[in-house]
N, C-alpha and C positions, 0 to 999 in steps of 0.2 A: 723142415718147414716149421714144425712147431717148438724150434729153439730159437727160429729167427722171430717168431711171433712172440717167445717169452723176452728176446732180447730187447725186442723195444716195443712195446706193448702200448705207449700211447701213440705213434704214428699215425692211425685212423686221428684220433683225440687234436692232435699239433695243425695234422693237415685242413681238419672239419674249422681250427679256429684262428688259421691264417687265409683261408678262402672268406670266412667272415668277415673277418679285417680289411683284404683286401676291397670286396663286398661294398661294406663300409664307406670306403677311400672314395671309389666311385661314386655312390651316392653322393657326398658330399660335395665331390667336385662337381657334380651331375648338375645337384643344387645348386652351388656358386655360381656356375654358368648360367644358367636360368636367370640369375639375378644382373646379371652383368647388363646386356642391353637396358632392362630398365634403369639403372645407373647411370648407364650412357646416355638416354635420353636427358636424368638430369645435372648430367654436368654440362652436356650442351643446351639447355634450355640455361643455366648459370653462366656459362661463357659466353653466348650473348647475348646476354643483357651486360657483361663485364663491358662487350666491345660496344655495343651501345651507348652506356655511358661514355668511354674513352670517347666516342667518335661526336658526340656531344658538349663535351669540356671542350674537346678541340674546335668543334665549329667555332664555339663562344673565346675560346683565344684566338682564333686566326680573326673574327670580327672585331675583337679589341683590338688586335695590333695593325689590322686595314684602317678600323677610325683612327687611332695615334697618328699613324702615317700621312692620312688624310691631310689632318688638324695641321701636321708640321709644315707643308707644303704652304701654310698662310703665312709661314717665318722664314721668308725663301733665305733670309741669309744666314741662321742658327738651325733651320727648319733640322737637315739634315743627322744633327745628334741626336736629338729622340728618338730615333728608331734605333741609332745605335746605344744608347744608355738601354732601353729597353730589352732589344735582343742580348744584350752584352750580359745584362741581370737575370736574365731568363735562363741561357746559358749555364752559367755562373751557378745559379742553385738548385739547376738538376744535378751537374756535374757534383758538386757537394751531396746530393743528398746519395748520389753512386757511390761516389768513393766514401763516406762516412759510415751508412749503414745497409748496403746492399752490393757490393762489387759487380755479382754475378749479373747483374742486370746492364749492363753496360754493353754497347754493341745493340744487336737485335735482339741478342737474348736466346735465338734459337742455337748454337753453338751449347751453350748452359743447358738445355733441355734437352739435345740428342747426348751430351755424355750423363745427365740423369737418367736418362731410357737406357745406356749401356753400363746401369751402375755406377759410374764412374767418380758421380758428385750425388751429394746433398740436394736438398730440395727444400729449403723454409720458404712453405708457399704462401703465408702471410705477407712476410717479408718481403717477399718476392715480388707478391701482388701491389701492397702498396706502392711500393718504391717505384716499381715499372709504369703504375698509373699515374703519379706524380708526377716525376722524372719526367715522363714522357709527355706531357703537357705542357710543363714547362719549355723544354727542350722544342717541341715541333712547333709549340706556341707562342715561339719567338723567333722562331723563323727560321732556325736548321733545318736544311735540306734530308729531313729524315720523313719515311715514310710511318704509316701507323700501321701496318700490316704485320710486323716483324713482332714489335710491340705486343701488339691481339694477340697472335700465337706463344709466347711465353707466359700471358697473364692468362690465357686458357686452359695450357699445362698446369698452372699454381691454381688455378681454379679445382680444376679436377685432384689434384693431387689432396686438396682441403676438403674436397667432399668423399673423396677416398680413405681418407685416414680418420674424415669425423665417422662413418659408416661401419669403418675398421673393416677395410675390406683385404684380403690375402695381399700380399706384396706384389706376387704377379700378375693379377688384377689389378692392381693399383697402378703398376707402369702399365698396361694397357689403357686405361683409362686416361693419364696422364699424356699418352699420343692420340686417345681419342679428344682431348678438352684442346690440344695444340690443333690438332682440326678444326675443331670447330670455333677456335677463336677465327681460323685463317680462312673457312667458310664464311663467317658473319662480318669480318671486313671490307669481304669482296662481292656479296650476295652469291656465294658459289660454293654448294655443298659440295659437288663432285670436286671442283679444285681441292677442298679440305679432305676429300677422302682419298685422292691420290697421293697429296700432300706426306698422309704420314704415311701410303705402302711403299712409297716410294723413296720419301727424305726420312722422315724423324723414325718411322717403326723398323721398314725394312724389313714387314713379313707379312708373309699372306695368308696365315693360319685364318679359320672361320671367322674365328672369337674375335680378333684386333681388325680383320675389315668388317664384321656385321656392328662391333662397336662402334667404327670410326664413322660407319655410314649414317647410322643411331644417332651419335652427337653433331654430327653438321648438319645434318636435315633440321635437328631440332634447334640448332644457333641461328638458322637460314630460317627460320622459322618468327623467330627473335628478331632476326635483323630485318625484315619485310614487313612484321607487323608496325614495324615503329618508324623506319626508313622509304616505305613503299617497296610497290612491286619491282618499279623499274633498277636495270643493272646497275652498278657500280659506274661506269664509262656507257655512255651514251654514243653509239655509233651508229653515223649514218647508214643508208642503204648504198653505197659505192656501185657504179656499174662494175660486171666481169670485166675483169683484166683480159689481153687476149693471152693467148699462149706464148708469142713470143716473147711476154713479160716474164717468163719462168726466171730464165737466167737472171733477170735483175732481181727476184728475190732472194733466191739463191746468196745472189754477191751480197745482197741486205746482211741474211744471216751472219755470213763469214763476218761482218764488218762487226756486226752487233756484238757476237761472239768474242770477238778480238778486244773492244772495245771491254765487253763483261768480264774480259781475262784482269783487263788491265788495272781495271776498274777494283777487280778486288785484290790482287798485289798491292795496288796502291794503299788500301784497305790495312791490309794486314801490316805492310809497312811501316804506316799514320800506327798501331799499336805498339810494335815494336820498339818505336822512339816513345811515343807515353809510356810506354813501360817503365822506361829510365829517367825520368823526370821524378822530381821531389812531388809529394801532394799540392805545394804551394805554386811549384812551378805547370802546375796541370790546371791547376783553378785560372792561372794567368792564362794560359792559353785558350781556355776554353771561355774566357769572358774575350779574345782578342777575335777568337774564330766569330761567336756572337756578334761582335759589333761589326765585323767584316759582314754580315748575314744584314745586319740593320742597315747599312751604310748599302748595300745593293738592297734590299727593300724599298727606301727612300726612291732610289729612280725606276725600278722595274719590280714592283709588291706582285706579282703574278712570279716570280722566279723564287721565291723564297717557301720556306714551309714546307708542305708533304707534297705538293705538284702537281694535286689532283685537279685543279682549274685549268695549270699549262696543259698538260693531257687535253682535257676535254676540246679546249682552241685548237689544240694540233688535230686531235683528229676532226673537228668542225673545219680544217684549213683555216682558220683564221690565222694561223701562226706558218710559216712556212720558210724552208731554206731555198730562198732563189738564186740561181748562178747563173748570172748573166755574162755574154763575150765581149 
């Protein structure tokens, strides 16, 4: 016994200043944690106000391109170009400002920000931000059938990831915080925290540790917070009070789903497709197209301006019934 005590005689000494250490670690992380949700709070109090503004530029571009439209309708025989010269130019220099100084912003953006949560890519959240804010103006404010939901949740992630890096917060805090700002962009577009809290346990995080749901709840409350002060109480879509369906209606919603479903398969095939062939196109032959698809978007503008842009009006008509698919014998 006391050869094995001379043979290693600091043991008590190694063990007392690794328990330390470890000690230590905890602490620290103890610490960090502590700080997390108030961070949360303020990336989502900064991501919406981001989606704020966006949803602001956008009113005041869809207002300009409803008056353009308007004004063309008095030149019934030229009338018809201005909205396509306009949507065609609108097009045309978001498309440029993608492909020149932001790629990853292209699409929804959310694709870019679930392989940044998996490591995968980079994240210049300046870049990011601009470009997606811009771009995305232009682009929905000339009348692409694009929505601004997609949009908010990538310029939420660049938010947070900006407030994460100026505060110099650990890296693994950082991508948590990063799916908590992609909440709460997607809370403040919608006036729906719990949509943005589901949003990342379910799509972009895909984890249910404490930390990344207590965060994610943290920043869409506070974006939802943001987006009600300035937007009002009321929901995003205004639905009437429907009488109850009876029960034998079950099966026709049911068949709704499948159809919807079928329809959402198709819908993004067709999606991924439309990339596939841009893939393979020159930058000059992408610019052309996307000023062709543009004036396609003006040119249906001109007779039916409710079909164009993000579709938050057609929404409202349909479900107000003003709009409807009748099938007559």
């Amino acid at each position: 016994m006391d050869s094995d005590r001379h043979a290693n005689p600091s043991s008590p000494i190694k063990d007392t200043a690794e328990a330390r250490s470890e000690i230590q670690d905890y602490l620290e992380v103890s610490h960090e944690q502590h700080k997390l949700f108030p961070r949360a709070a303020l990336v989502g109090l900064c991501a919406g106000a981001v989606a704020v503004i966006f949803r602001a530029l956008l009113v005041g571009a869809d207002a300009l391109r409803n008056q353009l439209i308007h004004g063309s309708h008095a030149l019934p025989a030229l009338g018809w170009v201005l909205p396509m010269i306009f949507s065609a130019a609108g097009a045309s220099i978001a498309a440029a400002l993608v492909f020149r100084f932001a790629p990853e912003t292209s699409g929804s953006g959310i694709p870019h920000l679930k392989a940044v949560l998996h490591r995968l890519r980079d994240l210049s959240w300046g870049r990011v931000l601009m470009i997606k804010l811009t771009s995305g103006v232009f682009a929905i404010g000339s009348g692409l059938a694009l929505g601004r939901e997609g949009p908010t949740v990538q310029m939420g992630g660049a938010v947070a990831d900006g407030v994460a890096r100026i505060m110099k917060v650990a890296p693994q805090d950082r991508l948590t915080l990063t799916a908590a700002g992609a909440g709460a962009g997607l809370a403040a577009a919608f006036n729906a925290p719990l949509s943005g809290l589901v949003f990342v346990l379910e799509e972009v995080q895909r984890d249910f540790r404490p930390a990344v749901f207590g965060a994610a709840f943290v920043a869409a409350a506070a974006a939802d917070v943001v987006a009600r002060s300035v937007s009002g109480q009321l929901p995003v879509f205004s639905v009437p009070n429907y009488a109850m369906p009876p029960l034998s209606a079950l099966p026709a919603f049911a068949l709704l789903g499948i159809v919807a479903g079928v329809f959402g398969v198709l819908f993004n095939r067709s999606l991924l497709a439309t990339l596939v062939f841009t893939d393979q196109l020159s930058g000059r032959s992408r610019l052309v197209l996307c000023a062709a698809v543009g004036a396609s978007a003006g040119l249906v503008a001109w007779f039916y301006p409710i079909a164009v842009g993000g579709g938050h009006d057609l929404v409202e008509d349909v479900i107000r019934k003003q709009i409807s698919l009748a099938i007559t014998s």
